[in-house]
Structures are given as C-alpha cells and as structure tokens.
N, C-alpha and C positions, 0 to 999 in steps of 0.2 A: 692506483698507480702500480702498486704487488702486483697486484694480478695480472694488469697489460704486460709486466715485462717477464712474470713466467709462462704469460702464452708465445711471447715472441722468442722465449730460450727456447720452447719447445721444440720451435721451427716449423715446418712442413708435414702432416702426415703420411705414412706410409704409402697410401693410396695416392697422394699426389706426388709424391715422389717417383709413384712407378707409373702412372699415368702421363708426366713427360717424358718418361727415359721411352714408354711405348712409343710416344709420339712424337721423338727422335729416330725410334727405330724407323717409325712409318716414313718418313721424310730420307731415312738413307736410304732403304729399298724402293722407295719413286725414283732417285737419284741414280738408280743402279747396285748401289753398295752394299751387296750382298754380306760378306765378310763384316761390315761393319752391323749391317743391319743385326747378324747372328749374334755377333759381342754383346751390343746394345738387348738383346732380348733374353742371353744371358745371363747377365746382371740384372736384369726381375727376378729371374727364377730365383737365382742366388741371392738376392740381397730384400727381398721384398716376399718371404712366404705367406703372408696374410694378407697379399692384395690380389686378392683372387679376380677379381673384374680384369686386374690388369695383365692379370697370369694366363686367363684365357684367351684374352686379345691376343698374347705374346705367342699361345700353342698356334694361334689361326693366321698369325702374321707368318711365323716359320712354315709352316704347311705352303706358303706364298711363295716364300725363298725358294725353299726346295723344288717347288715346282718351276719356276723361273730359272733357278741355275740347271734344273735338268733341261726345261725345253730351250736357253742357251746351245747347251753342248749338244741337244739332240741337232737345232740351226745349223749348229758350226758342222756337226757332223754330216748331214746333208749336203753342205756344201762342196765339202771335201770329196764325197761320194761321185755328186755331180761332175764335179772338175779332176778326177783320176778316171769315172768315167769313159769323159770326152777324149781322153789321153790313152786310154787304151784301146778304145775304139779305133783310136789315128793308130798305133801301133801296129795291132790287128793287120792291117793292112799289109802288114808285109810278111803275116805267116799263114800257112793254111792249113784248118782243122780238121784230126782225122779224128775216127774211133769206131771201133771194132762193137757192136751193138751186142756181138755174140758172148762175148769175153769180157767187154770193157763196160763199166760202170759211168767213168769220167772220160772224156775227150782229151786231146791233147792239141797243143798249134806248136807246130814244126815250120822252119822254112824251105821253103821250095828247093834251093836248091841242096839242100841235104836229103833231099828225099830217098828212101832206099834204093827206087826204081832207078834213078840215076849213079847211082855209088856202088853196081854192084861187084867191085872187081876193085874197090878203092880201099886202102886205110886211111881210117880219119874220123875226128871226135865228131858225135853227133849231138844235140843238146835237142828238147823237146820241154815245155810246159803246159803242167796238168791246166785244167780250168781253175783246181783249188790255188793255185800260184807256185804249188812244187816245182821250180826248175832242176833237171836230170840234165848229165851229159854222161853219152855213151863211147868207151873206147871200142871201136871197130876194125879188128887186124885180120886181115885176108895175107895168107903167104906160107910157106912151111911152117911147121908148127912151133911154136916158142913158147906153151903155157905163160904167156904174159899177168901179171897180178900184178904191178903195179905200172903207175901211168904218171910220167915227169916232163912237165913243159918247162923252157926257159928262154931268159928271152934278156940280152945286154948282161951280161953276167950274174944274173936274178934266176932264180927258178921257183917254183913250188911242183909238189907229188904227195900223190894219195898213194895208199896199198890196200885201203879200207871198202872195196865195194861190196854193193849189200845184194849183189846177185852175180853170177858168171855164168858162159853157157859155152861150148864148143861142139862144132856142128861142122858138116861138109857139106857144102852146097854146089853143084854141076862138077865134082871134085876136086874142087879148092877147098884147101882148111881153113874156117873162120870161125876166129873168138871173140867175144863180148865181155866189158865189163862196164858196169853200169854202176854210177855213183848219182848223189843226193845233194844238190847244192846248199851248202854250208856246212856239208859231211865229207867234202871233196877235198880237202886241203889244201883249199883257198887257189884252186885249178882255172875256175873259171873267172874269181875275181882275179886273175895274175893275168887271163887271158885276155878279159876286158883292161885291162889297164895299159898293158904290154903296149911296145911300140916296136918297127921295124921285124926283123925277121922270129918267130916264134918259133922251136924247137919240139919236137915231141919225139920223145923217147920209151919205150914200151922193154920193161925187164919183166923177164921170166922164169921161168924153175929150169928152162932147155936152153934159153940164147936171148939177146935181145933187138930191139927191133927198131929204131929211130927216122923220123921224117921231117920234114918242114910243112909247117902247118902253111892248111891254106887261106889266104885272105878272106876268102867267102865264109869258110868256117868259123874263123878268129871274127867276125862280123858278125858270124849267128850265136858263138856267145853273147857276147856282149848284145845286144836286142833281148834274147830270153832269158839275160840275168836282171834287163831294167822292167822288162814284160815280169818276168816274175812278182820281181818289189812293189809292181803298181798293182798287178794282183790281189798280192797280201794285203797292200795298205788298202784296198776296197773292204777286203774281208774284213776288218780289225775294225772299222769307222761305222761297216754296217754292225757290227755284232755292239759296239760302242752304242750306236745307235738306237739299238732294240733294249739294252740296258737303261739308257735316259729313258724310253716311252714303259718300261716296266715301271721304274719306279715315280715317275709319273701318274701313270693308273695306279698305282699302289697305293700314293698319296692322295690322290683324287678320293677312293674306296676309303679307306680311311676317316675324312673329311665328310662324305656320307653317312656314314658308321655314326660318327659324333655327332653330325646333325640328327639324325634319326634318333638317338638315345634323349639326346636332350628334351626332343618335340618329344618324346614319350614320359620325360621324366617329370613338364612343366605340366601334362596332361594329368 
C-alpha cells in the first residue's frame, strides 16, 4: 500500500511528460498553429532536458514549422506578385517605354503626351519611371534665362517646393534658353504627392538666382503625375514581395539542407 501511493506521488515521467506536450505540439501544427506549435516545443527543450526521444521529435517538428511558415509567406508572396502584376500590366498601358541602349542601362515609361518631341517650345514638369520603380519629375523652363533652382506648386491655398535637385543642366537649343532640374520622388518635397492629390487649378512657380517664372500647370501633366506616382508604388511593391519571396525559398532550402545534414549524420552514426 507504501509503495502504490509513492509511485502515484511520483506522477508521470519525464519522458511521458514530453512525449504528450510533443504530441500537442503535433496536433497544433496540423491545425495550423504555428506560434503555438513553437511554445509547445519550447517547453521540451526547457523543461524536459533528459527526454531526448522527445527532444528530437521536437528539433524535426520545428524544421516542419519553419518550413511551413516560410512556404506560407513564400504563397502569400506569390500572390501579391501575381495580382500587382496584373495591375501594372493594365497601368502600362497608358505609358510608353523608351531607352537609350547606348547610355542607358534601365528603361524608363513616360507618357505619351509628355513626350520631348511634342513639348519642345513648352514649360512644364515631366515625371518618367525607371523599370526599378524610381519615379523622377523633371522641371522644364524654356524662356529668358532665370537660373531657376527651385520648383513650387500650389494649389487652394496649400503648396509644397523642393530646392534639392540631384542634377541641373542649362543648355540652348535652336536658340532658345533651357533649363532643367530634376528631382527623385520622395526627395521632392512632397511635389508630386501635392500634385496627385491637388484638385482644381495647380500653380507652378519656378524661383531663380536671375528672376522668377510661374505657370498653370496642365491637366495632362497634373495627370501624368499622378499615374507615375501610383506606377511607381506598384513597381516597388513587386520588388519588395519578390525579394521577400527569394528570402522564404532561401531559407527554405537552408532548412531543407540542414534536415539532410542530420539525417545523413545519424544513418552514419547508427552504422
């Protein structure tokens, strides 16, 4: 009668203790519950050092997770991929791709009616998007000269201006004076998101080191921002989901390789 009731104070062994918490774990990761699945196989490691059967179920259960929650996000990232895709394809449509094969590494899509060919006697902002998703808008002022460096749109009592461009150029063309400044969207100060948002009539105004120079922007223009500030964003966020993407299938295989590794050691070690 001693005896029966100091084996039942003893309770549960070690080993059986970590061999249901595994085989909780198992049943939360069929379920999905990744997060839980990891709690649960953390408390073996932590609470059960001497149940090694159940220790290693626990290594080769997580190797499971891991690879589950990465080809999760790798799914979700594919999707994403697909469907910004299909989106910028339909966008596409409304710009057309140039690039200079001599000079230019990357291409660029412009739209049509900004095109040089058409504008050459005009002032007025041009905006262009690399293939990598860079959107650029360029100020373009044909007229006496005004050393213009900075560039201020406004629009209902609101404005934004940059003075920051990361290139300038002045040149005379069939002998008209024109200058260039070119900015970097999100390096622009907040020009083109003022321009996509703006409503009713938008103000452009061009100060110089000589004199300054102001217009009324035009609709087609105030139009081509806004297209190559959202062509942009869809751009990037392709970029980011595939590069996301190639991160889950890294370590993926890394898990995978690993997993091999251990099997391989073992079949060597029972040999």
């Amino acid at each position: 009668m001693v005896a029966t009731m100091l084996l039942a104070s003893c309770g549960e062994s070690a080993d059986s203790k970590a061999g249901k918490l595994l085989q909780q774990a198992q049943e939360a990761y069929e379920a999905g519950e990744y997060q839980n699945t990891k709690l649960l196989i953390d408390s073996i490691r932590n609470c059960y050092p001497t149940a090694f059967a159940a220790r290693r179920g626990a290594l080769e259960l997580m190797r499971t997770v891991e690879i589950a929650e990465q080809q999760r996000s790798l799914d979700h990232c594919n999707e994403m991929i697909e469907e910004l895709s299909a989106r910028r394809d339909e966008m596409l449509s409304s710009f057309e791709y140039e690039k200079d094969g001599r000079y230019q590494d990357e291409g660029s899509y412009i739209l049509p009616a900004q095109a040089g060919r058409l504008n050459v006697f005009n002032s007025y902002l041009r905006v262009r998007v690399a293939e990598s998703g860079e959107a650029y808008i360029t100020s373009l002022y044909r007229g006496k000269r005004i050393a213009h460096r900075s560039v201020k749109v406004s629009a209902n009592g609101s404005y934004a201006m940059c003075d920051k461009a990361f290139s300038s150029h002045t040149y005379r063309n069939i002998g008209i004076n024109n200058e260039r400044l070119d900015f970097i969207y999100g390096e622009d100060g907040g020009i083109m998101d003022f321009i996509s948002a703006a409503t009713g009539t938008i103000t452009v105004e061009l100060a110089g080191k000589e004199d300054k120079y102001s217009y009324t922007l035009r609709a087609e223009d105030a139009k081509a921002v806004k297209l190559a500030v959202d062509l942009s964003k869809v751009l990037k966020s392709i970029a980011e989901y595939k590069e996301m993407a190639a991160e889950a299938q890294r370590h993926i295989d890394f898990v995978k390789k690993t997993r091999e590794r251990f099997a391989a050691d073992s079949i060597s070690i029972a040999e």
